[in-house]
ChimeraX commands (.cxc) that place a marker at each C-alpha (Angstrom):
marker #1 position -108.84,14.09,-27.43 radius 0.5
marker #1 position -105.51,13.87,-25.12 radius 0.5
marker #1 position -103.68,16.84,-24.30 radius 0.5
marker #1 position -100.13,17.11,-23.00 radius 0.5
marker #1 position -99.11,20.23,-21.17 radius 0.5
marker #1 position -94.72,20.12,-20.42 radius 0.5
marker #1 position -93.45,22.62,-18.13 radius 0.5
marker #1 position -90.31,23.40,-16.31 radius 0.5
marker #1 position -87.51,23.90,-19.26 radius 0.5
marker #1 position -85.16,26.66,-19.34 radius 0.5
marker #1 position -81.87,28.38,-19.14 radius 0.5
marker #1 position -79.35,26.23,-16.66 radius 0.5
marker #1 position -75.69,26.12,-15.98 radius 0.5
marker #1 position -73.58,23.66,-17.50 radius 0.5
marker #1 position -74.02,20.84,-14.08 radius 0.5
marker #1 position -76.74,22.57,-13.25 radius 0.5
marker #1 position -80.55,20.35,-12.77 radius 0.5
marker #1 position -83.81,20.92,-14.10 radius 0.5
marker #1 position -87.03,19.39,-13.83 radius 0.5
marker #1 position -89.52,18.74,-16.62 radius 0.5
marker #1 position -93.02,17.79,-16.09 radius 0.5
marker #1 position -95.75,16.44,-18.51 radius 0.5
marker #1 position -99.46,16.67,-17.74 radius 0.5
marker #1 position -101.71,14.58,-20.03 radius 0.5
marker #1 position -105.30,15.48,-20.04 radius 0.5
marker #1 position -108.60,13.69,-21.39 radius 0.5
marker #1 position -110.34,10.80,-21.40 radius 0.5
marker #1 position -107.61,8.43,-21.12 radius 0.5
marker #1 position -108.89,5.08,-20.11 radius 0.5
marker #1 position -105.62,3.38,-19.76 radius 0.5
marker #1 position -101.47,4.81,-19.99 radius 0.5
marker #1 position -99.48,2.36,-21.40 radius 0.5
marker #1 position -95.89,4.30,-21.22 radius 0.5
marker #1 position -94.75,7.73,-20.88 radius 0.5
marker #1 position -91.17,9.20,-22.40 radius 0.5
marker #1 position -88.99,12.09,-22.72 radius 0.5
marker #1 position -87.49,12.61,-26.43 radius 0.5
marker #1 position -85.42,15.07,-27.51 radius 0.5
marker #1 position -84.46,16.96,-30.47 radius 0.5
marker #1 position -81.62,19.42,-30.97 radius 0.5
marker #1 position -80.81,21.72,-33.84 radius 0.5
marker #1 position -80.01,19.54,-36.53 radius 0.5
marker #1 position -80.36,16.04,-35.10 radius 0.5
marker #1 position -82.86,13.85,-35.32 radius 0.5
marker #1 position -85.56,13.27,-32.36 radius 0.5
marker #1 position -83.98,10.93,-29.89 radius 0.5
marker #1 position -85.46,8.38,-27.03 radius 0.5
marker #1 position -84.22,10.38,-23.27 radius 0.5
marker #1 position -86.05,7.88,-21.03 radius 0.5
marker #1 position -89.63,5.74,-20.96 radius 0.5
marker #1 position -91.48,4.45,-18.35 radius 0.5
marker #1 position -93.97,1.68,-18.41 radius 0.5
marker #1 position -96.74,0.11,-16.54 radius 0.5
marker #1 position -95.32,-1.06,-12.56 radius 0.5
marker #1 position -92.85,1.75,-13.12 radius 0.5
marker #1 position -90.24,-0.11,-15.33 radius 0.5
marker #1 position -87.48,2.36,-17.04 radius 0.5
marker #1 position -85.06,2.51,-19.86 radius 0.5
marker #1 position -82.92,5.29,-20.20 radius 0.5
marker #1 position -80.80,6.54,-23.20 radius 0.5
marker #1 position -76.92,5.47,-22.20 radius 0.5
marker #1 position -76.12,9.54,-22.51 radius 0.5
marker #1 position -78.21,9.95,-19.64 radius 0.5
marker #1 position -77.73,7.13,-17.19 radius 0.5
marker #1 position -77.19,8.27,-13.76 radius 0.5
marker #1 position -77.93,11.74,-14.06 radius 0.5
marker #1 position -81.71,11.76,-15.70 radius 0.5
marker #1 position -84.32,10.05,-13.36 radius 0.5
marker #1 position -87.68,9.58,-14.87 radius 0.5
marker #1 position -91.06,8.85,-12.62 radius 0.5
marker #1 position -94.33,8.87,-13.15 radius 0.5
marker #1 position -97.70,10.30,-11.01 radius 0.5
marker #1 position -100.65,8.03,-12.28 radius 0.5
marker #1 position -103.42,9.48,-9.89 radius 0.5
marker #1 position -101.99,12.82,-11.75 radius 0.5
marker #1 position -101.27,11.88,-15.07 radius 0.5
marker #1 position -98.26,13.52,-15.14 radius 0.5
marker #1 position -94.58,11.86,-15.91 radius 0.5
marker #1 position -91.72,14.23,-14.53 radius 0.5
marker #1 position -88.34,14.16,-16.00 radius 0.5
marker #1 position -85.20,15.23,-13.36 radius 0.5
marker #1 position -82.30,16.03,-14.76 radius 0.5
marker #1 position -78.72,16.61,-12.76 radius 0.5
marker #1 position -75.40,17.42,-14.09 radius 0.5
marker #1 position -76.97,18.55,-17.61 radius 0.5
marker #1 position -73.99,19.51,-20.82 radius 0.5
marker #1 position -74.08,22.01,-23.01 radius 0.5
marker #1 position -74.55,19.32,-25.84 radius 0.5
marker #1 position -77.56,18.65,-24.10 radius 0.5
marker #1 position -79.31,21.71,-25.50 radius 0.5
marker #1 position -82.51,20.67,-26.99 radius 0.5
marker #1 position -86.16,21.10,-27.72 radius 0.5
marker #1 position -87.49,18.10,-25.13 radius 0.5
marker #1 position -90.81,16.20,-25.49 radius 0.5
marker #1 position -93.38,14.30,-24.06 radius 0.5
marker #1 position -94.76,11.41,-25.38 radius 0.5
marker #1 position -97.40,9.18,-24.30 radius 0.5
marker #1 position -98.86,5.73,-25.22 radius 0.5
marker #1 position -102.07,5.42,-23.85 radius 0.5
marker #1 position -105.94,3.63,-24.55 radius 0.5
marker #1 position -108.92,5.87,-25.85 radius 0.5
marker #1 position -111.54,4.05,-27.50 radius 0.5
marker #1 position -107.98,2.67,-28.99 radius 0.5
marker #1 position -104.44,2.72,-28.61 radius 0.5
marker #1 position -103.16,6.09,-29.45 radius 0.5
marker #1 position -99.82,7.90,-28.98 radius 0.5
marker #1 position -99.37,11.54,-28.44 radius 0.5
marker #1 position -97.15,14.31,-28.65 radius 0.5
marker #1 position -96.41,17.44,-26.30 radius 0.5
marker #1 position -95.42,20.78,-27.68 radius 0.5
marker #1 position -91.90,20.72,-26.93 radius 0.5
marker #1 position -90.26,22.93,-23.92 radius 0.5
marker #1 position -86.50,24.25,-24.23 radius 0.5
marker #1 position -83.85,23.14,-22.47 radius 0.5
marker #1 position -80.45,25.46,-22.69 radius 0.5
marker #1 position -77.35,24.36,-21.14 radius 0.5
marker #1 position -75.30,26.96,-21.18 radius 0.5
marker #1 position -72.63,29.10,-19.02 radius 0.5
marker link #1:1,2 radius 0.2
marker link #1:2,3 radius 0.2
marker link #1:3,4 radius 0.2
marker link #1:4,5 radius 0.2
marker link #1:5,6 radius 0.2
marker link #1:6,7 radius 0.2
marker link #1:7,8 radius 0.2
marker link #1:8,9 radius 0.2
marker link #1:9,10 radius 0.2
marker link #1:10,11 radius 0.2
marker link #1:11,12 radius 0.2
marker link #1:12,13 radius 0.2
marker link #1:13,14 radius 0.2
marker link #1:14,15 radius 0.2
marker link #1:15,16 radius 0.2
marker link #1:16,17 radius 0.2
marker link #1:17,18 radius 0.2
marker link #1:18,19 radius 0.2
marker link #1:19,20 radius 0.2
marker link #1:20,21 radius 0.2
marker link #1:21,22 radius 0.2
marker link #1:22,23 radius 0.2
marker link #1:23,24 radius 0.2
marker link #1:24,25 radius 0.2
marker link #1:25,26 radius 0.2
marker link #1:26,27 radius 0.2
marker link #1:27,28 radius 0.2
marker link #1:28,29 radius 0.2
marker link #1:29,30 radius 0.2
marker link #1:30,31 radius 0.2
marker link #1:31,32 radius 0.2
marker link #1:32,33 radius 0.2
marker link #1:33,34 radius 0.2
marker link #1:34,35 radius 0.2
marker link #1:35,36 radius 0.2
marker link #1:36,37 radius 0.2
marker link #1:37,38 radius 0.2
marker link #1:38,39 radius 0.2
marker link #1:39,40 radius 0.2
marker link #1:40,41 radius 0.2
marker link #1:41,42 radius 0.2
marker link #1:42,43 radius 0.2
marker link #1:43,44 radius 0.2
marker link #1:44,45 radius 0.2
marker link #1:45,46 radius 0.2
marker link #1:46,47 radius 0.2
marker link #1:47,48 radius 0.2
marker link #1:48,49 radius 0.2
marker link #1:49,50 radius 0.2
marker link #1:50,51 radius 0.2
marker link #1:51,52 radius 0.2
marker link #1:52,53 radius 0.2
marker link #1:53,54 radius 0.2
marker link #1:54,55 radius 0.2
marker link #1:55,56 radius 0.2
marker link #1:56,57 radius 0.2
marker link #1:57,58 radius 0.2
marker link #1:58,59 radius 0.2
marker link #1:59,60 radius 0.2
marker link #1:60,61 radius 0.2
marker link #1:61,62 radius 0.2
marker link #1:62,63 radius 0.2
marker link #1:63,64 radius 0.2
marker link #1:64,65 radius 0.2
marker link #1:65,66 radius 0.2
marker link #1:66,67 radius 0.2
marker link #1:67,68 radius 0.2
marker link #1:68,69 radius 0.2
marker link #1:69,70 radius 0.2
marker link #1:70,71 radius 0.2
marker link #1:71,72 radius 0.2
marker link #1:72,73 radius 0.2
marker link #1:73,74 radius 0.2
marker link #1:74,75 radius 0.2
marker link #1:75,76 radius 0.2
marker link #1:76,77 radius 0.2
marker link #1:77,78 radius 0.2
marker link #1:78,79 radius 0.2
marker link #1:79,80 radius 0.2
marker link #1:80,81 radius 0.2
marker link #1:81,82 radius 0.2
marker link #1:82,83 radius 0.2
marker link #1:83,84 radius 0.2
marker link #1:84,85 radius 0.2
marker link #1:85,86 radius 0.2
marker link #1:86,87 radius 0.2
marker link #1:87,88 radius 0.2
marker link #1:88,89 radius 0.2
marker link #1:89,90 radius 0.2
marker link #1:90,91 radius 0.2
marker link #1:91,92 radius 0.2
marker link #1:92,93 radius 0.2
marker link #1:93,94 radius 0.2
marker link #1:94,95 radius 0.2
marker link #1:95,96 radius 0.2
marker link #1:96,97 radius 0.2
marker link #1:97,98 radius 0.2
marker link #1:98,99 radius 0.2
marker link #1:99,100 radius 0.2
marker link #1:100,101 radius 0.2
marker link #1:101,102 radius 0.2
marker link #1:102,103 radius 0.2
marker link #1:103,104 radius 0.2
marker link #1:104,105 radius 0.2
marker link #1:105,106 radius 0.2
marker link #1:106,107 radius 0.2
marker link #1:107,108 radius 0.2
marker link #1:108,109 radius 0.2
marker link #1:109,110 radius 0.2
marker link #1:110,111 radius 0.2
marker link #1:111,112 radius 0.2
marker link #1:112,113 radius 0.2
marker link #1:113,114 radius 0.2
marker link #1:114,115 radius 0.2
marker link #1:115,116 radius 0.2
marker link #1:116,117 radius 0.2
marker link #1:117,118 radius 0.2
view
């Protein structure tokens, strides 16, 4: 069984930073990628950012330039920093990660809320 623990959402200023992190715990023999979605009231879940194995990213166009995704392998922990964040950017953000078990399996955080408001 993998568990992901996110941290580090909250209440920020409209071009104001945060930083999300992502811990994934268990016996994870292999992590394929690791990704940021997000969901906000009334949308559908959306893709924020991925990385993959020798640290290669793809970011949602929204984001480009302002969201920097990295990753902490020894750790297990992807991190998610985020500059000049919109209101419209108000969302329920999660981890996600694609990793090898006894198989490949992908897995879910719980969600941590992001406010951008003034």
């Amino acid at each position: 069984q993998v568990q992901l623990v996110e941290s580090g959402g909250g209440l920020v200023q409209p071009g104001g930073s945060l930083r999300l992190s992502c811990v994934a715990s268990g016996n994870i023999f292999v992590i394929n990628a690791m990704a940021w979605y997000r969901q906000a009231p009334g949308k559908q879940r959306e893709l924020v950012a991925n990385i993959r194995s020798g640290d290669n990213t793809n970011y949602a166009d929204s984001v480009k330039g302002r969201f920097t995704i990295s990753r902490d392998n020894a750790k297990k922990t992807v991190y998610l920093q985020m500059n000049s964040l919109k209101p419209e950017e108000t969302a329920v953000y999660y981890c996600n990660v694609d990793v090898i078990v006894t198989k490949r399996y992908v897995y879910w955080g719980q969600g941590t809320q992001v406010t951008v408001s003034s």
